[in-house]
N, C-alpha and C positions, 0 to 999 in steps of 0.2 A: 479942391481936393477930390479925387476919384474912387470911389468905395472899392475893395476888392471883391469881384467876382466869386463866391465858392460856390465848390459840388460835393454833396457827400454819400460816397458812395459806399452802402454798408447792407449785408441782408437779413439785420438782425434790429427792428424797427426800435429798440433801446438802445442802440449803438448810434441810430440819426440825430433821437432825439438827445443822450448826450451831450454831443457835438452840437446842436440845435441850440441849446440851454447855456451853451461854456459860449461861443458866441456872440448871442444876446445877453448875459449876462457882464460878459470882458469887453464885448468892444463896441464901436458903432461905424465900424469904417468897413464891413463886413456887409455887403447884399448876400442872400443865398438864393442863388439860381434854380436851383432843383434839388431834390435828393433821390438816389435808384435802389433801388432793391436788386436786381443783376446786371449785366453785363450789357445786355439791349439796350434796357432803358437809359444806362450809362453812357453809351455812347450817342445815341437819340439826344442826349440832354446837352453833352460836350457838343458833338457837331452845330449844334443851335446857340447856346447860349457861349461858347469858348471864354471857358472862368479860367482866372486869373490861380486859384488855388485848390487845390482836388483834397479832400481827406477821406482815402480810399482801404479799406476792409481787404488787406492782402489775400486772405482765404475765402473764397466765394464759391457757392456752387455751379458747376457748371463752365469753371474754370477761374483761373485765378491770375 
């Protein structure tokens, strides 16, 4: 069995951990690749690690 890849992209560092917490709590078939605070580092983390599942913060600074 192959873990699912995630990214979580959020710029509101309660919002990662969350998601971080709901995760590790619900499942174990779940690696997490990275998590970004904007938009750079977002795609710096996709282009590298290409996860399987993104749980992304529709309103960002700096675009959205």
């Amino acid at each position: 069995m192959s873990l699912i890849k995630v990214l979580i992209i959020d710029d509101e560092t309660a919002g990662i951990f969350a998601i971080e917490h709901l995760l590790s709590t619900y499942t174990d078939k779940v690696v997490l690749v990275g998590s970004a605070r904007n938009i750079e580092e977002a795609w710096e983390i996709i282009n590298k690690s290409r996860p399987d599942l993104i749980f992304l913060d529709l309103q960002m600074p700096r675009g959205s």
